[in-house]
mmCIF file as Biopython writes it, N, C-alpha, C and O atoms, coordinates in Angstrom:
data_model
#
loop_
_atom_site.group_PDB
_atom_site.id
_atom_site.type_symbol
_atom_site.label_atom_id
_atom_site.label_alt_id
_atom_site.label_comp_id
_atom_site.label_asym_id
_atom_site.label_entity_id
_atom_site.label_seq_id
_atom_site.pdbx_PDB_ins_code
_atom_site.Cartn_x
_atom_site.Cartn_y
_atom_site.Cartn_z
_atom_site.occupancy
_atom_site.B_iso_or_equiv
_atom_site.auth_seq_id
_atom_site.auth_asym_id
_atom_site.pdbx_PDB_model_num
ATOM 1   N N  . UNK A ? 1  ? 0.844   -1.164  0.000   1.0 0.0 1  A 1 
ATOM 2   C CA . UNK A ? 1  ? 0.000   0.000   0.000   1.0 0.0 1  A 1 
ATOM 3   C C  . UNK A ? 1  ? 0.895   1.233   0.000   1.0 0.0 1  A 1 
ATOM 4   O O  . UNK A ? 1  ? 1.912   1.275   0.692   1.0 0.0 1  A 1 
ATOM 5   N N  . UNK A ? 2  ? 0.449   2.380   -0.896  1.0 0.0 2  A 1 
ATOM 6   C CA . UNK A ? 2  ? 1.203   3.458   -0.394  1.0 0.0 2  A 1 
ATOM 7   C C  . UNK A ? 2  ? 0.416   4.714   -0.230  1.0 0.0 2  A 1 
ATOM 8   O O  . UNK A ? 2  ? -0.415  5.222   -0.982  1.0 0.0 2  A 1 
ATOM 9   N N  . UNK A ? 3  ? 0.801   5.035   0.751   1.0 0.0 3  A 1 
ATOM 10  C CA . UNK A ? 3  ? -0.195  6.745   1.034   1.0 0.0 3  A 1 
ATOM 11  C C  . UNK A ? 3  ? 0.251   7.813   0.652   1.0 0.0 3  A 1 
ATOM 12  O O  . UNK A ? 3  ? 1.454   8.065   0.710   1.0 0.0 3  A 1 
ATOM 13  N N  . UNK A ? 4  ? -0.406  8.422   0.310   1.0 0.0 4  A 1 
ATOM 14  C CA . UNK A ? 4  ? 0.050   9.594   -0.853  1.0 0.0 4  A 1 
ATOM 15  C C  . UNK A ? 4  ? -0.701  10.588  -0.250  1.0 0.0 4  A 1 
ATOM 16  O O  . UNK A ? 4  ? -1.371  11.221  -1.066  1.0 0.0 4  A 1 
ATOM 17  N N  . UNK A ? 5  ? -0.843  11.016  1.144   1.0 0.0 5  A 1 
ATOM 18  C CA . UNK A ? 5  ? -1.714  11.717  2.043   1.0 0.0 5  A 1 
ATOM 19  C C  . UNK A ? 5  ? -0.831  12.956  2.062   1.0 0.0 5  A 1 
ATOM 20  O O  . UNK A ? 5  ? -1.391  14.043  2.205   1.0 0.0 5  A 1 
ATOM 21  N N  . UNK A ? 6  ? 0.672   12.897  1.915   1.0 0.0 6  A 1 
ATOM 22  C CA . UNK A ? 6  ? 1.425   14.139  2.003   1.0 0.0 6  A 1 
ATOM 23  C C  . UNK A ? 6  ? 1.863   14.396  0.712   1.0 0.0 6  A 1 
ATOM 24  O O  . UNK A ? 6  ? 2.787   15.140  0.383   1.0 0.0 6  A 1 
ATOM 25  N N  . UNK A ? 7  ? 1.246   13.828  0.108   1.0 0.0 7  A 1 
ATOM 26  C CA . UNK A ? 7  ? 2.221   14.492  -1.886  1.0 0.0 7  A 1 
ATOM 27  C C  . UNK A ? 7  ? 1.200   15.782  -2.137  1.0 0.0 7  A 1 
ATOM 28  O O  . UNK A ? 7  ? -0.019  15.737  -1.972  1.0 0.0 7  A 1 
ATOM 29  N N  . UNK A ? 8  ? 1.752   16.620  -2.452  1.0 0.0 8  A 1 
ATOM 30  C CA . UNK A ? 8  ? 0.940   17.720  -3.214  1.0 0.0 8  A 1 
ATOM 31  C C  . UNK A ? 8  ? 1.227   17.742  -4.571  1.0 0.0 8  A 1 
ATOM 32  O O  . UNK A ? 8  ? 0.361   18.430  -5.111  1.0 0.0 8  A 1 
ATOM 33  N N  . UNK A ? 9  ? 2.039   17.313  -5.401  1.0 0.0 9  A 1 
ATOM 34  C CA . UNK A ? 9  ? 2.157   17.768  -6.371  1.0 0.0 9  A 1 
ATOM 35  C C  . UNK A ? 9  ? 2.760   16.160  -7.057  1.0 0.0 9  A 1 
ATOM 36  O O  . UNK A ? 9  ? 3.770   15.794  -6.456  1.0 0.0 9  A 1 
ATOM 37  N N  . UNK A ? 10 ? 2.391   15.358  -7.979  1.0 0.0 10 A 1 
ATOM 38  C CA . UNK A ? 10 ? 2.969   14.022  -9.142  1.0 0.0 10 A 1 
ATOM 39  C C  . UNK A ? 10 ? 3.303   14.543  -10.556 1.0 0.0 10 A 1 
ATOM 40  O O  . UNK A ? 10 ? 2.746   14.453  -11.650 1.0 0.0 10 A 1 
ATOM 41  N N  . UNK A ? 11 ? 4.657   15.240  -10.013 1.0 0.0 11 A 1 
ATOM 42  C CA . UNK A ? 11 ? 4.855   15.166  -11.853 1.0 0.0 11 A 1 
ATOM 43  C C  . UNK A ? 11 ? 5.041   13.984  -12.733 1.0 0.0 11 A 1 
ATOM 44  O O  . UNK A ? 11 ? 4.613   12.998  -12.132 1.0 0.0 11 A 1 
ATOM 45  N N  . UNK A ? 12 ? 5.371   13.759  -13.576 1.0 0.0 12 A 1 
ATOM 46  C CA . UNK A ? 12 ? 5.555   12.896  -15.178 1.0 0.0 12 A 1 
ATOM 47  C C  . UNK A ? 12 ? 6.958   11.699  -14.158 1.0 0.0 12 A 1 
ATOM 48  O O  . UNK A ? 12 ? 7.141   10.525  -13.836 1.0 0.0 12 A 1 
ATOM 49  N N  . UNK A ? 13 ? 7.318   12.470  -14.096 1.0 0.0 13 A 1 
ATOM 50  C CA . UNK A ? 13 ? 8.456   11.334  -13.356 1.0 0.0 13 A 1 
ATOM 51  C C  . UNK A ? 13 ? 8.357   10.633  -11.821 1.0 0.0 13 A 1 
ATOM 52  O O  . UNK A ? 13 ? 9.056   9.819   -11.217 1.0 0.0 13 A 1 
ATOM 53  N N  . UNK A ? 14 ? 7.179   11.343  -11.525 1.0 0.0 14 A 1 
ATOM 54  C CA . UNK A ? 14 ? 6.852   10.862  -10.537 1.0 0.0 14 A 1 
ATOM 55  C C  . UNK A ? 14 ? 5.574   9.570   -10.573 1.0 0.0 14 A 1 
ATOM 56  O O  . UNK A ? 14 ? 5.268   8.628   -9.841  1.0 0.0 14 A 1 
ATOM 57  N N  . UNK A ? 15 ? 4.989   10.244  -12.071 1.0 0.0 15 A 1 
ATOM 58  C CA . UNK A ? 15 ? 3.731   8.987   -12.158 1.0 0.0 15 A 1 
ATOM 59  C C  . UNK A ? 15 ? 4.645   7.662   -13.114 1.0 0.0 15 A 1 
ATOM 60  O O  . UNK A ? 15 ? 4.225   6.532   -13.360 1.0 0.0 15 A 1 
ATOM 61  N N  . UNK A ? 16 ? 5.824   8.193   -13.463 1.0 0.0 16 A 1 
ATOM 62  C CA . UNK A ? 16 ? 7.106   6.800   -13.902 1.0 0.0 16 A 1 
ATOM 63  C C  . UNK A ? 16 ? 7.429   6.058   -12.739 1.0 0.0 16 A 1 
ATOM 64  O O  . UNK A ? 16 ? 7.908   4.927   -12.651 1.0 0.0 16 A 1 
ATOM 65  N N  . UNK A ? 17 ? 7.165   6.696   -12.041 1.0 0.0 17 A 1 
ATOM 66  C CA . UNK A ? 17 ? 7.914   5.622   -10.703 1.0 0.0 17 A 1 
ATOM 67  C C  . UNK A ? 17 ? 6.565   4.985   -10.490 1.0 0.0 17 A 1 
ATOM 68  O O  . UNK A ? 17 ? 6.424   3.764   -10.427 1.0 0.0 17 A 1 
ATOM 69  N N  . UNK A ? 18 ? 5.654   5.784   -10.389 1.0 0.0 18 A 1 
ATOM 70  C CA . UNK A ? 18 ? 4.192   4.476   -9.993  1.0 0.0 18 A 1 
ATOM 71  C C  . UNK A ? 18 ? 3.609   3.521   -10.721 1.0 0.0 18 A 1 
ATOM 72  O O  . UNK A ? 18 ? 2.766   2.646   -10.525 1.0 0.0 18 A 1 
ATOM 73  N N  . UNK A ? 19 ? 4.591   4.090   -12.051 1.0 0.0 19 A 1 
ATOM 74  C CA . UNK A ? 19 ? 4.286   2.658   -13.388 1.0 0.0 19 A 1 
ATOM 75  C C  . UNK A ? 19 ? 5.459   1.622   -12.673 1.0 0.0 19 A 1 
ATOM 76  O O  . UNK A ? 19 ? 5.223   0.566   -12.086 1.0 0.0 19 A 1 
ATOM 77  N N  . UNK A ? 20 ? 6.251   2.002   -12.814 1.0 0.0 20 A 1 
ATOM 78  C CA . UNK A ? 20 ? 7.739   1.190   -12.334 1.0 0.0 20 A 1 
ATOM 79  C C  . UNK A ? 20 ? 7.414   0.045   -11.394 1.0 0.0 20 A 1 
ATOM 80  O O  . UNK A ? 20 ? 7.609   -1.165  -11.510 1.0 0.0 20 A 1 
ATOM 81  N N  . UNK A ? 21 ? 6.974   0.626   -10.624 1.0 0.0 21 A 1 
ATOM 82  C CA . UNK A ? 21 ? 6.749   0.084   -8.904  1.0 0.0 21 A 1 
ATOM 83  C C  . UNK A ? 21 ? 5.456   -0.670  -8.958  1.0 0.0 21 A 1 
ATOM 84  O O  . UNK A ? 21 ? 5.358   -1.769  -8.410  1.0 0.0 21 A 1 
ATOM 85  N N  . UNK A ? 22 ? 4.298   -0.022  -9.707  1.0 0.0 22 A 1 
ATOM 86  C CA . UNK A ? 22 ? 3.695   -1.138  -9.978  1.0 0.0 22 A 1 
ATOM 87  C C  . UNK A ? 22 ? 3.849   -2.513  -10.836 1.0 0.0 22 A 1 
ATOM 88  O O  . UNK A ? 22 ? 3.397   -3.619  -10.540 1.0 0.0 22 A 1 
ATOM 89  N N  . UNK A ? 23 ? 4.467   -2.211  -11.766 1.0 0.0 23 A 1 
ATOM 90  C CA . UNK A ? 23 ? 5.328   -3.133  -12.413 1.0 0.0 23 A 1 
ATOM 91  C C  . UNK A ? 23 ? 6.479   -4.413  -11.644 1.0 0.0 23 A 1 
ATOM 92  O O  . UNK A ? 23 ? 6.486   -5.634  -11.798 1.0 0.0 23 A 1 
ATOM 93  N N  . UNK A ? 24 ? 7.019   -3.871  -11.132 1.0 0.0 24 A 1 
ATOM 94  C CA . UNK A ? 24 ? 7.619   -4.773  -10.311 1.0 0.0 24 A 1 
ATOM 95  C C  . UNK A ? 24 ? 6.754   -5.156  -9.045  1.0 0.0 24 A 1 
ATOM 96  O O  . UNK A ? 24 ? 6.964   -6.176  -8.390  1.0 0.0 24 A 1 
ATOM 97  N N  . UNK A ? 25 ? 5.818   -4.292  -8.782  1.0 0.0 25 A 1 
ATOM 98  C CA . UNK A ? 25 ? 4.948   -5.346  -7.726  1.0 0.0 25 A 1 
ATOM 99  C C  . UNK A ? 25 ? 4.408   -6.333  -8.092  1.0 0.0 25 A 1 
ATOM 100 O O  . UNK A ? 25 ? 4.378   -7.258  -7.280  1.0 0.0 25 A 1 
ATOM 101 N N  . UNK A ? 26 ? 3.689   -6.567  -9.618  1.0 0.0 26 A 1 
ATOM 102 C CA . UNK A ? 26 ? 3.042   -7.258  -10.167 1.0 0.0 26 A 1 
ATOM 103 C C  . UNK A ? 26 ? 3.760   -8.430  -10.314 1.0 0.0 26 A 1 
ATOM 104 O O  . UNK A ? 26 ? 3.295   -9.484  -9.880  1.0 0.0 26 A 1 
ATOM 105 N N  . UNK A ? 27 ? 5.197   -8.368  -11.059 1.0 0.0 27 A 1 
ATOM 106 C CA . UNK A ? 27 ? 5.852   -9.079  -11.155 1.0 0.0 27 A 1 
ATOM 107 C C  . UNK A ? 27 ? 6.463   -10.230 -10.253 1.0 0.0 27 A 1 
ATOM 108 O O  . UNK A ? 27 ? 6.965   -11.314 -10.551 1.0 0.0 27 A 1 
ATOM 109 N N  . UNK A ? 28 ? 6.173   -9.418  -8.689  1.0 0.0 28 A 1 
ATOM 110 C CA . UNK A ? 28 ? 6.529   -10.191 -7.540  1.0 0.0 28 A 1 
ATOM 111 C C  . UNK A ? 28 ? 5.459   -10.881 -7.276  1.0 0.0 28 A 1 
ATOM 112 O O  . UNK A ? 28 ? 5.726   -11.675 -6.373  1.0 0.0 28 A 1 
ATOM 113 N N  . UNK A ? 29 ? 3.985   -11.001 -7.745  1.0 0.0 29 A 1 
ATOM 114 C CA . UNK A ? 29 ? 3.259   -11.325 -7.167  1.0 0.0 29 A 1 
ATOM 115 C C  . UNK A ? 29 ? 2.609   -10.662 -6.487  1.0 0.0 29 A 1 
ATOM 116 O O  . UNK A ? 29 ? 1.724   -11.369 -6.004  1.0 0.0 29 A 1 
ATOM 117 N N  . UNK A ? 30 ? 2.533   -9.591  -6.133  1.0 0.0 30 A 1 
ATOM 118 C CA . UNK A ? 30 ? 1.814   -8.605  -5.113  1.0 0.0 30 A 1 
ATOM 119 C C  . UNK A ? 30 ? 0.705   -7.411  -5.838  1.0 0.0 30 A 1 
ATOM 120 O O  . UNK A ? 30 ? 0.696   -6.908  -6.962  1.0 0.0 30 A 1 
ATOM 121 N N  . UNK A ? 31 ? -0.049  -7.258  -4.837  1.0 0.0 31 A 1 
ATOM 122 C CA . UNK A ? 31 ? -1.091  -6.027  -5.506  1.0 0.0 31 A 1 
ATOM 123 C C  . UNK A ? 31 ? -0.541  -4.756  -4.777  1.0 0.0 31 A 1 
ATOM 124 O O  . UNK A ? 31 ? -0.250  -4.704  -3.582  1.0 0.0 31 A 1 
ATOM 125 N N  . UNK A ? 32 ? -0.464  -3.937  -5.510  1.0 0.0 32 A 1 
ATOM 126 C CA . UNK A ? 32 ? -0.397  -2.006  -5.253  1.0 0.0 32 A 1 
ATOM 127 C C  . UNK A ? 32 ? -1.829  -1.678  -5.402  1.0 0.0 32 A 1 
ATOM 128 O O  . UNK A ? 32 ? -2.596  -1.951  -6.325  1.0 0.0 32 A 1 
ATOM 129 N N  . UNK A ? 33 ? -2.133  -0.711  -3.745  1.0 0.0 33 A 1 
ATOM 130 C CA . UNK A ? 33 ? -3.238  0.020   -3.586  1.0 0.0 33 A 1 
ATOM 131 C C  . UNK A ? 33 ? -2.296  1.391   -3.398  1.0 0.0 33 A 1 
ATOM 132 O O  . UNK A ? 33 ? -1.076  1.549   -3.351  1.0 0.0 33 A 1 
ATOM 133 N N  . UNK A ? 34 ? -3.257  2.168   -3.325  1.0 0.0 34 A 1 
ATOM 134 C CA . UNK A ? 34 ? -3.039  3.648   -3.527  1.0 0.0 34 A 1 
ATOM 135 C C  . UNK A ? 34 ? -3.692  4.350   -2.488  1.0 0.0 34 A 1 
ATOM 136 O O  . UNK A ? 34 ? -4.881  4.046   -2.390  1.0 0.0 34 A 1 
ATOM 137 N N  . UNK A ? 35 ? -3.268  5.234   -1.645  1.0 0.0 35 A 1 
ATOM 138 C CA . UNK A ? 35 ? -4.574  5.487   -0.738  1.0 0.0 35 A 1 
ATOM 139 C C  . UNK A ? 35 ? -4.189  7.152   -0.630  1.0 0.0 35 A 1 
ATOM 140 O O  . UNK A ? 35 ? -3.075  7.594   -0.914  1.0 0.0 35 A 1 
ATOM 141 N N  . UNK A ? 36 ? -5.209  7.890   -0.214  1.0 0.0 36 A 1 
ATOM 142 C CA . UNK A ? 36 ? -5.105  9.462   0.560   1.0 0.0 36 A 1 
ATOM 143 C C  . UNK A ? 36 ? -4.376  10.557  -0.700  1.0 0.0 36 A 1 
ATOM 144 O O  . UNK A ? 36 ? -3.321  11.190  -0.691  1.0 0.0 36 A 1 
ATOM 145 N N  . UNK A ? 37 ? -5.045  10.481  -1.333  1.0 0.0 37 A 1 
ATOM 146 C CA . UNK A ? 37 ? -5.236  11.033  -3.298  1.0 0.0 37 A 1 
ATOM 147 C C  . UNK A ? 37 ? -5.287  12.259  -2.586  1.0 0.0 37 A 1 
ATOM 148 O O  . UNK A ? 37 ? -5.508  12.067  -1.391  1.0 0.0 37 A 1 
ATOM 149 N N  . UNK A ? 38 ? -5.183  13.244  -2.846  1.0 0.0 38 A 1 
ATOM 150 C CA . UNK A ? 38 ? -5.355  14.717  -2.680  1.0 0.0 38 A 1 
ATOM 151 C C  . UNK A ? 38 ? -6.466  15.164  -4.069  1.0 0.0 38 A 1 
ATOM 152 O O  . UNK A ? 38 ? -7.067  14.230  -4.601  1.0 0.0 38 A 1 
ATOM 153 N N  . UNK A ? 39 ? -6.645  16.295  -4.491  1.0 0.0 39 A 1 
ATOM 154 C CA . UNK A ? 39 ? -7.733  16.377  -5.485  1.0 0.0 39 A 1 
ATOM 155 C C  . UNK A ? 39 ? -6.560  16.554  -7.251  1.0 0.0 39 A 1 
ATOM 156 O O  . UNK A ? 39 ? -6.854  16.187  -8.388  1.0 0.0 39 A 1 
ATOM 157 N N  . UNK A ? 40 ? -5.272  17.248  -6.744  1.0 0.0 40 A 1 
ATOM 158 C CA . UNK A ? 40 ? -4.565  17.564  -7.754  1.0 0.0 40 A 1 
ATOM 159 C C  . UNK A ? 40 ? -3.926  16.089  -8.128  1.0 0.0 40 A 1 
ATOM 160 O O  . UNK A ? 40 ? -3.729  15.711  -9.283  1.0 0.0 40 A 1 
ATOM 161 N N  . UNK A ? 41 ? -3.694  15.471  -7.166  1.0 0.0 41 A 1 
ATOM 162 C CA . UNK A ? 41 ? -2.962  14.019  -7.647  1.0 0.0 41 A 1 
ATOM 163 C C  . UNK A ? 41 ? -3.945  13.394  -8.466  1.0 0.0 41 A 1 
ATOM 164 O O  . UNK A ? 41 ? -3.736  12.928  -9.585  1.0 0.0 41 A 1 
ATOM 165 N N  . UNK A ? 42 ? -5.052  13.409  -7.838  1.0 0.0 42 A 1 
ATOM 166 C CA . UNK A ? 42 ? -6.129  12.422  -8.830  1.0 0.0 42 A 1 
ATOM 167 C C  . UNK A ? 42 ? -6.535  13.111  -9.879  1.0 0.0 42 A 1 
ATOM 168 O O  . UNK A ? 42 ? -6.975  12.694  -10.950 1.0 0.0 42 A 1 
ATOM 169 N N  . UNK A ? 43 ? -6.399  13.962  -9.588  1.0 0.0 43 A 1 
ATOM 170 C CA . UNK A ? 43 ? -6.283  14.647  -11.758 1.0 0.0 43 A 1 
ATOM 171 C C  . UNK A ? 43 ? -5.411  14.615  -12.126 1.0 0.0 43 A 1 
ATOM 172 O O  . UNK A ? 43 ? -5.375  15.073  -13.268 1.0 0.0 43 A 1 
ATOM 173 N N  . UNK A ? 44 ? -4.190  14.158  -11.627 1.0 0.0 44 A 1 
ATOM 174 C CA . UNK A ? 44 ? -2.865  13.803  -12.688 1.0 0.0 44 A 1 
ATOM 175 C C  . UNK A ? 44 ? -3.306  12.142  -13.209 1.0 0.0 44 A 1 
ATOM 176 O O  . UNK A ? 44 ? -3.364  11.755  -14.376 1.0 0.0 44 A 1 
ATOM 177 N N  . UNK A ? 45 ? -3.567  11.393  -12.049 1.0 0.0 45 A 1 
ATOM 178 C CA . UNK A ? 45 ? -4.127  9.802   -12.606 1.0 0.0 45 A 1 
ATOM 179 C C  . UNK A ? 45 ? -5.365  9.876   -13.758 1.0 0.0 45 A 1 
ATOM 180 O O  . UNK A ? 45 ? -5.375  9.277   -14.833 1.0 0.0 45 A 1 
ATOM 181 N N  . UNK A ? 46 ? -6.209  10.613  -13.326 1.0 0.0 46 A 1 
ATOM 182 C CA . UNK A ? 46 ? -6.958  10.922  -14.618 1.0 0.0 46 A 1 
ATOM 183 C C  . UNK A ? 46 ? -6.892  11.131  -15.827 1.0 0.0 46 A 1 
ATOM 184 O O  . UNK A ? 46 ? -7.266  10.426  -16.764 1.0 0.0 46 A 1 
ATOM 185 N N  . UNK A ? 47 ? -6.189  12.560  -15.805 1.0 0.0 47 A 1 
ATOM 186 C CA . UNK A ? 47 ? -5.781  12.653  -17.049 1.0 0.0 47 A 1 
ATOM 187 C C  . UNK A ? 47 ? -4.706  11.726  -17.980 1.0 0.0 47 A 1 
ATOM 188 O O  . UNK A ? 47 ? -4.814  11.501  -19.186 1.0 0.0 47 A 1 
ATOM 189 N N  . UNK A ? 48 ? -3.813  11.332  -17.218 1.0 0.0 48 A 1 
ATOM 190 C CA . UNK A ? 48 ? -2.712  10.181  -17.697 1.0 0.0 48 A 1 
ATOM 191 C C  . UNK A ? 48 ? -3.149  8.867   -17.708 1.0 0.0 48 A 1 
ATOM 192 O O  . UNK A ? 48 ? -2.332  7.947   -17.761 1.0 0.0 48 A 1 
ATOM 193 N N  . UNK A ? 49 ? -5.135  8.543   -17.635 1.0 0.0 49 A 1 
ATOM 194 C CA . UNK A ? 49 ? -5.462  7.342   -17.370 1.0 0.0 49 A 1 
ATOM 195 C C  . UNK A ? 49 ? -4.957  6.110   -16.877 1.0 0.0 49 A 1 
ATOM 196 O O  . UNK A ? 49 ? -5.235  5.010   -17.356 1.0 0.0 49 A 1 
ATOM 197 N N  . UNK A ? 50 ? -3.885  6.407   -15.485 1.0 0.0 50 A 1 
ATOM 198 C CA . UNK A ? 50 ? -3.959  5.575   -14.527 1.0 0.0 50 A 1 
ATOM 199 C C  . UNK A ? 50 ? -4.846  5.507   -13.615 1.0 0.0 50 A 1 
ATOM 200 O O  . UNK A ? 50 ? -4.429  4.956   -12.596 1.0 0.0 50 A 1 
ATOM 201 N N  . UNK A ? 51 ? -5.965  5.869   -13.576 1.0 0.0 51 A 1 
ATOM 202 C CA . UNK A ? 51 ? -6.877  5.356   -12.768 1.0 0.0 51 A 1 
ATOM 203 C C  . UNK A ? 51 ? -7.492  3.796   -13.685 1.0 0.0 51 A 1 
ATOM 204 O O  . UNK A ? 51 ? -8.222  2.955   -13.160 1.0 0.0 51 A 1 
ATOM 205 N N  . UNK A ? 52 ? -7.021  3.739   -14.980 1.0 0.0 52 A 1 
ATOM 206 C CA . UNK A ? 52 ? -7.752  2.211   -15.041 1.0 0.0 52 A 1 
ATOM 207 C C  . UNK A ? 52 ? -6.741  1.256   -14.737 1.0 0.0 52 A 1 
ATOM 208 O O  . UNK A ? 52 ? -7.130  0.093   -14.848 1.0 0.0 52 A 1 
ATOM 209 N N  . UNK A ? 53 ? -5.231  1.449   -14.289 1.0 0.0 53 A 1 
ATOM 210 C CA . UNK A ? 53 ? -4.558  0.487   -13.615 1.0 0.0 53 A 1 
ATOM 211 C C  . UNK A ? 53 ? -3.994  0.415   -12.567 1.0 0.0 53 A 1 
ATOM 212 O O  . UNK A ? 53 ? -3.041  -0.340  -12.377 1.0 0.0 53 A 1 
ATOM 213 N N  . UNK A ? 54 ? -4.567  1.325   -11.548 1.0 0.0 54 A 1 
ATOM 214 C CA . UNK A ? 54 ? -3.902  1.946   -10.334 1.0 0.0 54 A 1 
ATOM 215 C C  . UNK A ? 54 ? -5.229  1.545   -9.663  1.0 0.0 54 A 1 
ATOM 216 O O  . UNK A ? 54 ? -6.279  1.779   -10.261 1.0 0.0 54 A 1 
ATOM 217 N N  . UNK A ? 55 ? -5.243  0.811   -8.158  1.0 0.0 55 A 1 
ATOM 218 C CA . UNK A ? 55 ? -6.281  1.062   -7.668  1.0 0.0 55 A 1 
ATOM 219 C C  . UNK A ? 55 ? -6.241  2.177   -6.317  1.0 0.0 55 A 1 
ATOM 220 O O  . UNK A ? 55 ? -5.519  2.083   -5.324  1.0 0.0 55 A 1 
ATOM 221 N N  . UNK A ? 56 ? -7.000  2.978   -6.547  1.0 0.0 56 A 1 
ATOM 222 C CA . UNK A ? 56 ? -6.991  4.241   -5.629  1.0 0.0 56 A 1 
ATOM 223 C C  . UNK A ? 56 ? -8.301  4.015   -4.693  1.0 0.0 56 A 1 
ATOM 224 O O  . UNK A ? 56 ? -9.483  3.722   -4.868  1.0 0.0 56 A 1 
ATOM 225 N N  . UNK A ? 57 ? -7.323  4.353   -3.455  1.0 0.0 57 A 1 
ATOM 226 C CA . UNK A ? 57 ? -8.806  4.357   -2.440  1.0 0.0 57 A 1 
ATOM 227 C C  . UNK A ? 57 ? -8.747  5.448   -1.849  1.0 0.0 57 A 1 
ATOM 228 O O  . UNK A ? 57 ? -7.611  5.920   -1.813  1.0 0.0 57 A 1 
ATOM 229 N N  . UNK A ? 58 ? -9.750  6.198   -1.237  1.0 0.0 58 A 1 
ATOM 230 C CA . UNK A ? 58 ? -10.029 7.242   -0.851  1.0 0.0 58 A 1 
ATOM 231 C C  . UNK A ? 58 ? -9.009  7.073   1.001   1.0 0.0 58 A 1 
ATOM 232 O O  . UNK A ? 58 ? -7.992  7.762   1.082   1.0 0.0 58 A 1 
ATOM 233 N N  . UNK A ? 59 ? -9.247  6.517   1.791   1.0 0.0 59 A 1 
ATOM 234 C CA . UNK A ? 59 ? -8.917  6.288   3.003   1.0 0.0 59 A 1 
ATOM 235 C C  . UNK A ? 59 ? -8.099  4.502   3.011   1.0 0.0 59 A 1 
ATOM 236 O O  . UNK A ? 59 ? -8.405  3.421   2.507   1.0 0.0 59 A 1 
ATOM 237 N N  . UNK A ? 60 ? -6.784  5.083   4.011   1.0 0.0 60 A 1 
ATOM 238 C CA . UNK A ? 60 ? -5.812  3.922   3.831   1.0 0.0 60 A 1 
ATOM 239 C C  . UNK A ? 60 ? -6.976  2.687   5.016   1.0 0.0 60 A 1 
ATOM 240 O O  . UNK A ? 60 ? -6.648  1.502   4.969   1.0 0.0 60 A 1 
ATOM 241 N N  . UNK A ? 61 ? -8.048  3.006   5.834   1.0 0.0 61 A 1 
ATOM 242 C CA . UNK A ? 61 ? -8.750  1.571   6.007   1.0 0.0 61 A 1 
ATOM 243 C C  . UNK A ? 61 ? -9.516  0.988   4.196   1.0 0.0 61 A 1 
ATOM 244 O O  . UNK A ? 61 ? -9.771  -0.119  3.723   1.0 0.0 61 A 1 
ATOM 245 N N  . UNK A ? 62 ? -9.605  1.984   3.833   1.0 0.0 62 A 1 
ATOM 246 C CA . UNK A ? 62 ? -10.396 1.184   2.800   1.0 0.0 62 A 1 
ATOM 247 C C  . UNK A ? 62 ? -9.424  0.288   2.047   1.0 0.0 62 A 1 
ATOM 248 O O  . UNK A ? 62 ? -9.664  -0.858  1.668   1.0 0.0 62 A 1 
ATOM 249 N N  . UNK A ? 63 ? -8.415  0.893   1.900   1.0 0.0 63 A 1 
ATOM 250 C CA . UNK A ? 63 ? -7.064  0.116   1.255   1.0 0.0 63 A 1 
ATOM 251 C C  . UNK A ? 63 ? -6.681  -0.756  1.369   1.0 0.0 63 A 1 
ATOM 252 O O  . UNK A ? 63 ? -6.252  -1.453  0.450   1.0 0.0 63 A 1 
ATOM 253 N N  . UNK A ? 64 ? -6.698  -1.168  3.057   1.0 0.0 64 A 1 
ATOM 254 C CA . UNK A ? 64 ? -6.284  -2.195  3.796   1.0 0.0 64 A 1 
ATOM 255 C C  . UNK A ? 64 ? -7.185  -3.513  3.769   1.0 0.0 64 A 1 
ATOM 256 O O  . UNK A ? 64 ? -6.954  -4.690  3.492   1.0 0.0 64 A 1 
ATOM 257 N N  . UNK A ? 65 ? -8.114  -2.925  4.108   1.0 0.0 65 A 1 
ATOM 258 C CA . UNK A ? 65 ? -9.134  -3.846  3.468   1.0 0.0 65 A 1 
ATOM 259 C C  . UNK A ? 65 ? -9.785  -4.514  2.303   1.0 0.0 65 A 1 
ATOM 260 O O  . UNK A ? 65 ? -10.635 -5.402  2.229   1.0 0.0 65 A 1 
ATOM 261 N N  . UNK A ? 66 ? -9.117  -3.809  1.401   1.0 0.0 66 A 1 
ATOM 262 C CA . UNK A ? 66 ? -9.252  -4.488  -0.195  1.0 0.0 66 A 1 
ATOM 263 C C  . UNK A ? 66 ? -8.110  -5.586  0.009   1.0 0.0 66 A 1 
ATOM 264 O O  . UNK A ? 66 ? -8.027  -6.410  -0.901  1.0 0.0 66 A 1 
ATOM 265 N N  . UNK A ? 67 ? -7.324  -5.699  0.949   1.0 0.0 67 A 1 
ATOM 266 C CA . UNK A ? 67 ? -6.538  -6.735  0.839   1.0 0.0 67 A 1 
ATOM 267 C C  . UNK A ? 67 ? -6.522  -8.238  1.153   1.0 0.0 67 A 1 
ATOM 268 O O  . UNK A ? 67 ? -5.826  -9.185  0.789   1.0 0.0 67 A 1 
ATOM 269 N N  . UNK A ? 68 ? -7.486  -8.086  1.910   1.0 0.0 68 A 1 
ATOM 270 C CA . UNK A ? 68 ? -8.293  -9.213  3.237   1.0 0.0 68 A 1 
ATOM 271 C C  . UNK A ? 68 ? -9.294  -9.452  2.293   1.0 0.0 68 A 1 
ATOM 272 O O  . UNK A ? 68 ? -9.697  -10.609 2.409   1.0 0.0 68 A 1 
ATOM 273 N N  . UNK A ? 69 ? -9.687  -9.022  1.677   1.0 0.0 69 A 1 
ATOM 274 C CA . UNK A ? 69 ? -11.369 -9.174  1.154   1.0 0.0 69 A 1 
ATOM 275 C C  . UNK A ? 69 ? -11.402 -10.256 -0.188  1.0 0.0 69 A 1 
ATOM 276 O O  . UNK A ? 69 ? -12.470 -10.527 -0.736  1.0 0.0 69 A 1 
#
């Protein structure tokens, strides 16, 4: 899981590292959740349509719990 509760700002090289990292999570076997989006971050996933391979949750319980479930 990673919380993104203190990022204000995802530039281009910053949404490379969340391809990256999801990439190698996948690869390990593991799922990447996303949690505590601010309003400007989630219009960078938007517009760069990672919201259809990123799963974003609003609050890190909801996050946590997509994991158990």
């Amino acid at each position: 899981m990673l919380d993104l509760g203190e990022v204000r700002y995802l530039d281009s090289a910053g949404l490379g590292e969340l391809v990256a990292t999801l990439k190698r999570v996948r690869e390990a076997g593991g799922e990447l959740r996303i949690c505590g989006v601010n309003r400007r971050v989630d219009d960078a996933f938007h517009v760069t349509q990672l919201v259809r391979v990123l799963e974003i949750y609003k609050y890190r319980s909801d996050a946590i719990s997509a994991f158990v479930s």
